[in-house]
C-alpha positions as CSV (number, residue, x, y, z in Angstrom):
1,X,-16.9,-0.1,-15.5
2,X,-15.6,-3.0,-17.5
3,X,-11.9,-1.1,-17.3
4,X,-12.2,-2.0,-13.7
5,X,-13.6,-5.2,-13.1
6,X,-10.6,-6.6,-15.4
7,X,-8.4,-4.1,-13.5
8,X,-9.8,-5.7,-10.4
9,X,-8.8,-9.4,-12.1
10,X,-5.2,-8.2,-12.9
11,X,-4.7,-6.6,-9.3
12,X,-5.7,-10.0,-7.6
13,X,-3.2,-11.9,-9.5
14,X,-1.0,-9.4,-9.2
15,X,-1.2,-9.2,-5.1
16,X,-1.3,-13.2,-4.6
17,X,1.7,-13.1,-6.8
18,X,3.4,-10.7,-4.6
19,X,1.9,-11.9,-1.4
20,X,2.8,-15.6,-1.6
21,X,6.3,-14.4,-1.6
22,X,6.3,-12.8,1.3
23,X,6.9,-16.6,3.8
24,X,9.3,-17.4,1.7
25,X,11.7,-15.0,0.5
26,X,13.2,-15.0,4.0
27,X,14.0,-18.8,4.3
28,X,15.3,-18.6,0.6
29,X,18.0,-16.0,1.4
30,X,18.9,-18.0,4.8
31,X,19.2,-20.8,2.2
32,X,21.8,-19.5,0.7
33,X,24.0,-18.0,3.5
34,X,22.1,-14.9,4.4
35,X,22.5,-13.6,8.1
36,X,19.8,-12.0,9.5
37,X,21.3,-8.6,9.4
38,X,22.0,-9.0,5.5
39,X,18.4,-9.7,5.2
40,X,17.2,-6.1,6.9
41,X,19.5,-4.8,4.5
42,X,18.0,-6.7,1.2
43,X,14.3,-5.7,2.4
44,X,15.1,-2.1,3.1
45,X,17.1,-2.1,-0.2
46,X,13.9,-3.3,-2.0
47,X,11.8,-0.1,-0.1
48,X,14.2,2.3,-0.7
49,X,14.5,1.5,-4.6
50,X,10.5,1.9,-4.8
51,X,11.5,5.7,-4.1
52,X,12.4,6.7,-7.7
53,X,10.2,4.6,-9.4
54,X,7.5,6.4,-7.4
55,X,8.7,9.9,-8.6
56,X,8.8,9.5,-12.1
57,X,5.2,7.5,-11.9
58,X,4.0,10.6,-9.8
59,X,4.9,13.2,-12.8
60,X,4.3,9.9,-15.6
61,X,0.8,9.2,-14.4
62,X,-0.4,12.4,-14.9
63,X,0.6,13.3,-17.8
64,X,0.3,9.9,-20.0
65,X,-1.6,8.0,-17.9
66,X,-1.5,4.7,-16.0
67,X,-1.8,1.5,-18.5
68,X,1.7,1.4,-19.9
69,X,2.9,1.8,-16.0
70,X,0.7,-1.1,-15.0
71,X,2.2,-3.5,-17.9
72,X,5.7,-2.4,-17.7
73,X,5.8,-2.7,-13.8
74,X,4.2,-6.6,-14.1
75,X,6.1,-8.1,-17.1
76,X,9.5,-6.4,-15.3
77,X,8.7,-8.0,-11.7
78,X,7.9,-10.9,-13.8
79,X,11.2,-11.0,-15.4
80,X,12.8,-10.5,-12.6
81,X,11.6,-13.5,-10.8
82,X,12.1,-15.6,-13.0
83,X,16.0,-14.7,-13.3
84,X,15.8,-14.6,-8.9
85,X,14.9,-18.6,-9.7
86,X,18.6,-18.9,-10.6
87,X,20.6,-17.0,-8.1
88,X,23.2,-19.0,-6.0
89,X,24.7,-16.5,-3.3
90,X,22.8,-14.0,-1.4
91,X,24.5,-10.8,-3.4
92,X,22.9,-11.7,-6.3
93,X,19.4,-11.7,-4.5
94,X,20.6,-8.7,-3.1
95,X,20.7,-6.6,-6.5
96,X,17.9,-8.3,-8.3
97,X,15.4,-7.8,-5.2
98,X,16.6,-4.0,-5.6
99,X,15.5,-3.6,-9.0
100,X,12.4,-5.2,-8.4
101,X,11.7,-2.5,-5.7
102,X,12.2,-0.2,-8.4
103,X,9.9,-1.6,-11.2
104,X,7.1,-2.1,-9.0
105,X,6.9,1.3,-7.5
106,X,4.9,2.4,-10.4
107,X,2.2,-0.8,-9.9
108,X,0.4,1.0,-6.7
109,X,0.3,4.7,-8.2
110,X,-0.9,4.0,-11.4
111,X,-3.2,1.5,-10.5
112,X,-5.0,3.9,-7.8
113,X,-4.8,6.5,-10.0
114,X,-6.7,4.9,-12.9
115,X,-9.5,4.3,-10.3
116,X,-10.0,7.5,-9.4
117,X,-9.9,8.6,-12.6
118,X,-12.9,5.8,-13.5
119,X,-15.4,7.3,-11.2
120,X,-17.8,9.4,-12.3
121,X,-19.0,11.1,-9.2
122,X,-16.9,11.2,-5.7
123,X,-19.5,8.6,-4.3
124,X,-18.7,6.0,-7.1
125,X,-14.6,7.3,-6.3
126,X,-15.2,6.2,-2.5
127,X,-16.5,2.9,-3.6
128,X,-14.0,2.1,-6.0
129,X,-11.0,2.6,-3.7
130,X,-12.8,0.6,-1.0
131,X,-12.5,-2.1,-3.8
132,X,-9.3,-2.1,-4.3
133,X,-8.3,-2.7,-0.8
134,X,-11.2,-5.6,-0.7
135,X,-9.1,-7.1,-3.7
136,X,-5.6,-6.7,-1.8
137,X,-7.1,-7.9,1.3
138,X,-9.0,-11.2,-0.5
139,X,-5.2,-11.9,-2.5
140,X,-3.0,-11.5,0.4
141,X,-5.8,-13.8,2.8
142,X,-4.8,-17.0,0.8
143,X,-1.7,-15.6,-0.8
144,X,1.1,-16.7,1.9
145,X,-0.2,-19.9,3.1
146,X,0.0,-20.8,-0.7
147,X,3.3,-19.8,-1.6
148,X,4.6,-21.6,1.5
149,X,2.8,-24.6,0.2
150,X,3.9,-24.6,-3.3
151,X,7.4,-24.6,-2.0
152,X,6.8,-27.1,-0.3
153,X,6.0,-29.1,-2.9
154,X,8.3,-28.2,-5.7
155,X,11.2,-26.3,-4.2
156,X,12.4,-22.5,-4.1
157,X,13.7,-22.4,-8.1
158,X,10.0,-23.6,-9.3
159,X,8.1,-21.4,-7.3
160,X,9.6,-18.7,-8.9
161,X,9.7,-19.8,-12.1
162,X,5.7,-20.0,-11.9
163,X,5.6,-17.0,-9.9
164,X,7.4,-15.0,-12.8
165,X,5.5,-16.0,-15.8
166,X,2.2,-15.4,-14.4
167,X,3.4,-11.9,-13.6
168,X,4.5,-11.6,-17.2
169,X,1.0,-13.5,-18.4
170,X,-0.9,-11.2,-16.3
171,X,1.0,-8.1,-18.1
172,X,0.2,-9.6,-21.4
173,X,-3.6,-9.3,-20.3
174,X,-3.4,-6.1,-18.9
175,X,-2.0,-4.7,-22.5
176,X,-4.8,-6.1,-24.3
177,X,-8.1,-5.4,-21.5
178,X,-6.8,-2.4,-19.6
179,X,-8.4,0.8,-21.8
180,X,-6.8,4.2,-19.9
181,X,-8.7,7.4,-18.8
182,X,-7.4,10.6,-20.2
183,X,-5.9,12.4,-17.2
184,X,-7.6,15.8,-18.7
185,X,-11.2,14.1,-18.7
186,X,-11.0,13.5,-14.8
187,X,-9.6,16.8,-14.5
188,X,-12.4,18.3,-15.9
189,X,-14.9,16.4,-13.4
190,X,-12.7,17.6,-10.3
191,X,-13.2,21.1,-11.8
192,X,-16.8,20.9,-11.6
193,X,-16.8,19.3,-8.1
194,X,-14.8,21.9,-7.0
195,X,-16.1,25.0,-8.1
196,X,-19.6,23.3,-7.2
197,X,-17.7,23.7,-3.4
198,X,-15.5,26.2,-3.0
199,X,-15.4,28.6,-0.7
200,X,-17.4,26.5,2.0
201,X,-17.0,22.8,2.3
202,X,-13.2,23.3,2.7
203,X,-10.7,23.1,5.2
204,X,-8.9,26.0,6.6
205,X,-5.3,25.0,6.9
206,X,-5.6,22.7,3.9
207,X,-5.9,25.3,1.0
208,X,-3.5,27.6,-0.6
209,X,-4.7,31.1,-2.2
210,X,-8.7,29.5,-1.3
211,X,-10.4,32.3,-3.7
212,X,-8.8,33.1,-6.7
213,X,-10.7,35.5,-8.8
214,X,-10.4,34.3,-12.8
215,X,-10.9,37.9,-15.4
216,X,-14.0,37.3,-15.6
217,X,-14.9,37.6,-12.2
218,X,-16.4,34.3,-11.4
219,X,-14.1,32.6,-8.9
220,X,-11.4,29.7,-9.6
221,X,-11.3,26.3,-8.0
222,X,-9.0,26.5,-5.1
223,X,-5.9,24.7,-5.0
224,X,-5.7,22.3,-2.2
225,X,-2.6,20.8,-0.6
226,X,-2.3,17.4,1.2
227,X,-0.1,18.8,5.0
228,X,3.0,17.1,5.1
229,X,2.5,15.8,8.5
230,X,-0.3,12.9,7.2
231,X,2.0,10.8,5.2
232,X,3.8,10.5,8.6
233,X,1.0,7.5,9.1
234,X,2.5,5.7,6.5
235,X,5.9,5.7,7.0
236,X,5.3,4.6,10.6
237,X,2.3,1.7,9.0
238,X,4.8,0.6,6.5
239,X,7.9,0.2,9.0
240,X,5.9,-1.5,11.6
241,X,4.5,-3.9,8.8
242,X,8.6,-4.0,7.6
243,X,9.3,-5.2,11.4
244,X,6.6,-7.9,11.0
245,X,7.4,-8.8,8.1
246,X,11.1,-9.1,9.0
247,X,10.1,-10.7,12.3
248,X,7.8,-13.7,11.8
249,X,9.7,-15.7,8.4
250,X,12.7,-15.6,10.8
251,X,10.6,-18.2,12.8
252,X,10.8,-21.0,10.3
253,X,13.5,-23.2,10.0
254,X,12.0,-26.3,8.2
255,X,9.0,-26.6,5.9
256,X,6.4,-27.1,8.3
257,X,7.4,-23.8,10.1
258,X,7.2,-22.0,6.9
259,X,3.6,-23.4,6.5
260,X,2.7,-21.6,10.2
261,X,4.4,-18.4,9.2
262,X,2.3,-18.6,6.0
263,X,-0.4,-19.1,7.8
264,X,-0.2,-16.4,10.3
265,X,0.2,-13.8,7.3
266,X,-3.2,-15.0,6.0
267,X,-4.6,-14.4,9.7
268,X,-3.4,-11.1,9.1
269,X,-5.1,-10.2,5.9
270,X,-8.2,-12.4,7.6
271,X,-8.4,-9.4,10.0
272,X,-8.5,-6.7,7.0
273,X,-11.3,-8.5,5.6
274,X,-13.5,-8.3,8.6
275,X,-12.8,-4.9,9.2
276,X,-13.4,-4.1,5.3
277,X,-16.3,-6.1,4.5
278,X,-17.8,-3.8,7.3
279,X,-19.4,-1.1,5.0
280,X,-20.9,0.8,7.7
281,X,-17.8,2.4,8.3
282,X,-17.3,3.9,5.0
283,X,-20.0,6.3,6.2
284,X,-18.0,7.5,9.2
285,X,-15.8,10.6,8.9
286,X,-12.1,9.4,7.0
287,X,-9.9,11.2,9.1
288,X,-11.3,9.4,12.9
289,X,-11.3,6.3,11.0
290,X,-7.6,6.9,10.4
291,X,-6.8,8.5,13.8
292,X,-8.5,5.7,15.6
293,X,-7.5,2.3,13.2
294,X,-3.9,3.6,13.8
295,X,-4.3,3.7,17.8
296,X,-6.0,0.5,17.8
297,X,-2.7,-0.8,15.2
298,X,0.0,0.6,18.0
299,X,-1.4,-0.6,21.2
300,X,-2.2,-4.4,19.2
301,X,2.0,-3.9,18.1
302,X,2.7,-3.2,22.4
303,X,0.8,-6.1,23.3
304,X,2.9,-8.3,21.0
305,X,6.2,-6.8,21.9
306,X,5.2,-7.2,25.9
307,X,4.2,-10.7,25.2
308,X,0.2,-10.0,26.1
309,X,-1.8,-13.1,27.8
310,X,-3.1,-13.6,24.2
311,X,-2.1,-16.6,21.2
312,X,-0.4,-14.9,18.6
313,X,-2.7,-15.8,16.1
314,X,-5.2,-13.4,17.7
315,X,-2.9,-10.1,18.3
316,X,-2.4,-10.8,14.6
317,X,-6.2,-10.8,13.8
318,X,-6.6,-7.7,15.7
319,X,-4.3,-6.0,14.0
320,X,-5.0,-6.9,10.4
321,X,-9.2,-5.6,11.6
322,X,-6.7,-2.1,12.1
323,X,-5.2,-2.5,8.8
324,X,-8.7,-3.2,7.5
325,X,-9.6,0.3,8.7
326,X,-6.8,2.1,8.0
327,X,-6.1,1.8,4.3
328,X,-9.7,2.9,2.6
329,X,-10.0,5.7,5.2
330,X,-6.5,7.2,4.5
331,X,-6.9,7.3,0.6
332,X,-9.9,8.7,1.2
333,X,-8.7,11.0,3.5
334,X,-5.8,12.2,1.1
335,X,-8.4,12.2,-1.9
336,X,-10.3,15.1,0.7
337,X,-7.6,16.8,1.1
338,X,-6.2,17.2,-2.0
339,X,-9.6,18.7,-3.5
340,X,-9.3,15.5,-6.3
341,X,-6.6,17.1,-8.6
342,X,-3.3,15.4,-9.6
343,X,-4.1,11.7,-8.0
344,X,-0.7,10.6,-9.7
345,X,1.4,12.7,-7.6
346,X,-1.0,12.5,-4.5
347,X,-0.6,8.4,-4.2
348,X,2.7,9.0,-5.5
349,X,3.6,10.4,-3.0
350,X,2.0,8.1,-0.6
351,X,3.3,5.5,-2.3
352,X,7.5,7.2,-1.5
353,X,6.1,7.3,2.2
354,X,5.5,3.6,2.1
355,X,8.4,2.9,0.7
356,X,10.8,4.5,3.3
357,X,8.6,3.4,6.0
358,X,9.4,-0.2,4.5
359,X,12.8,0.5,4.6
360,X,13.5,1.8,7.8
361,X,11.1,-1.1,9.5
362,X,13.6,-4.1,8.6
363,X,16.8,-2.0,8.7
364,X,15.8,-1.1,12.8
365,X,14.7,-4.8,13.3
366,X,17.8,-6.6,11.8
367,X,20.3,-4.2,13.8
368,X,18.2,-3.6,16.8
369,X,16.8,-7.2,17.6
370,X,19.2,-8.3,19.7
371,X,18.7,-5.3,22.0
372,X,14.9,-4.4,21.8
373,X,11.9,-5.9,20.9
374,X,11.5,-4.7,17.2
375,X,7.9,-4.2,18.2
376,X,8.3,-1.9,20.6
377,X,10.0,0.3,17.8
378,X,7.0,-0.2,15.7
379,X,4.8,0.8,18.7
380,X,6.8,4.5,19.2
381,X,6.7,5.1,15.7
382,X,3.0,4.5,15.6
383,X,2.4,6.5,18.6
384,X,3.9,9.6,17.2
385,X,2.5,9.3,14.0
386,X,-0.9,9.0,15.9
387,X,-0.1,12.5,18.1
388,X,0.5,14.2,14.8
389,X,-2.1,13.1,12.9
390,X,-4.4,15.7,14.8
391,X,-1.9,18.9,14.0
392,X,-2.8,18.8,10.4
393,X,-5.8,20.8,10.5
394,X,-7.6,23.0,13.1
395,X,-10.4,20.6,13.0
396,X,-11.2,17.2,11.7
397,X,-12.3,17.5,8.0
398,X,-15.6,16.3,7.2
399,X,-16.9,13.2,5.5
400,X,-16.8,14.0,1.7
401,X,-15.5,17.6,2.4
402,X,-14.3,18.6,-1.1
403,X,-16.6,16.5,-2.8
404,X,-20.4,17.0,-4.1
405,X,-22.6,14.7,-5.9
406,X,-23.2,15.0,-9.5
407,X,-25.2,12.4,-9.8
């Protein structure tokens, strides 16, 4: 387990790094000229980009593994920021922010990938994911409010400068501390979980060719495939966090607004935490955790585009506790369905779903705001993703349904 507590340490760093950008990327690009439609356009060009980076990590992972994906994707965002500390017009932002989407979309893969692949048992799996989003959620908590302070302090070019080189310090780290899991040694615990379960602790719609009968006689592990129709979640999570995301830097116009938008980001990930820190939910079933987190995440998204009775800072809360929910429950759901074989491609492809979620999101709020509350599009898209969700199976799988206990 040493692998993952430094993975852990290099995944915090990571995520503040990331994170504390987030308040003030926005007021940068308005700095330089950027109108608020050129923006949509520079934040869905930085989603879409993650889209081939997240291919060739699905098929990369796999096959060599994730620790060379882990230290190329943070010493290249590194790089990149600090050459984004000397851009002076908005295009230049434009293409460097693009090829950042690109070299980060193997950080998210790889990383979860290399969890699963640490766990000796499905229990230990469950636990180790539910770490990573406790890490993501404890970086991004203090992660905005302090990038909007340290630019407050020292200016837009510093902040990146600093930003970048810890990126590329934390790579450095990562080459020396991370040690990598074989792909074919997990393979060959999934084998034994499976076979352990198959042919009654699966679901019915989720399995291709369920018995396969090997010369011998004795019957093959069944090969499981995730329904299309989950990672419509996702895409509707990510572009409704796009929309926020778009939404609330455009309220700052001087420092101290920036510090409030900070802030409300870190009430945000305040919310996760609650919700996350609340183990007792781990034991409930992964897919009505997901069904139900993403409900609660649509109607919170309503009451902020019909202006609810309620301080902002408090919708916000409510819908990071959603968030909180959401996240561990639907990799563990896709872990379920997917029987635990090929977690590269699995969370890469979660990963692509993210990404054109994240693209569509500030695309529809930069041409749309002037005519419809860009949270009321994040509300329909929600809503349908919700009404889906339920089509992807006959019934609900169970808690732990592909897994068993081997120790």
């Amino acid at each position: 387990m040493r692998t993952a507590v430094w993975l852990y340490l290099f995944l915090f760093v990571a995520f503040f790094d990331l994170h504390a950008q987030y308040p003030i990327l926005t007021p940068f690009a308005v700095s330089l000229g950027a109108a608020p439609s050129f923006i949509g356009l520079m934040m869905g060009l930085y989603s879409i980009t993650h889209l081939p980076g997240n291919v060739i990590a699905g098929f990369g992972v796999d096959r060599y593994g994730s620790r060379l994906f882990i230290v190329f994707s943070l010493a290249a965002a590194g790089i990149i920021l600090v050459f984004q500390a000397g851009v002076t017009n908005p295009w230049q932002l434009l293409v460097l922010r693009s090829i950042s989407g690109f070299v980060l979309a193997f950080l998210s893969p790889a990383c979860m990938a290399l969890l699963a692949r640490l766990a000796k048992d499905r229990v230990e799996q469950g636990k180790l994911m539910a770490g990573n989003g406790l890490i993501h959620t404890l970086a991004s908590v203090v992660s905005p409010a302090a990038g909007a302070f340290l630019v407050a302090q020292i200016g837009f070019t510093t902040a990146f400068l600093v930003l970048g080189w810890i990126l590329i310090g934390t790579a450095a780290c990562a080459l020396l501390f991370i040690r990598d899991v074989p792909p074919q040694a997990s393979e060959a615990l999934d084998d034994l979980a499976t076979n352990g379960t198959a042919g009654h602790q699966h679901s019915p719609l989720t399995l291709k060719n369920p018995k396969k009968s090997t010369a011998g006689g004795k019957e093959a592990s069944p090969d499981m495939s995730v329904p299309w129709l989950v990672y419509v979640l996702p895409v509707a999570m990510s572009c409704a966090q796009g929309i926020l995301s778009f939404e609330l830097p455009l309220m700052a116009h001087t420092m101290e607004a920036m510090m409030t938008t900070g802030l409300l980001f870190s009430v945000v990930s305040l919310g996760a935490l609650l919700t996350l820190s609340l183990l007792f939910l781990n034991r409930l079933s992964a897919y009505l955790r997901t069904l139900w987190g993403a409900f609660m995440l649509a109607l919170t998204y309503f009451a902020i585009a019909a202006g609810a009775p309620l301080p902002l800072f408090v919708l916000l809360f409510i819908l990071g506790m959603a968030k909180g929910i959401i996240f561990p429950a639907l990799s563990t759901l896709l872990i379920e369905l997917s029987g635990g074989k090929r977690y590269g491609r699995t969370f890469s492809v979660l990963s692509i779903a993210f990404s054109v979620g994240s693209f569509l999101g500030p695309m529809l709020a930069g041409q749309l705001r002037d005519h419809v509350s860009p949270y009321y599009i994040a509300f329909v898209g929600l809503m349908i993703a919700v009404s889906l969700l339920p089509f992807h199976t006959l019934r609900p799988p169970k808690a732990n349904a592909h897994f068993s206990r081997t120790g």
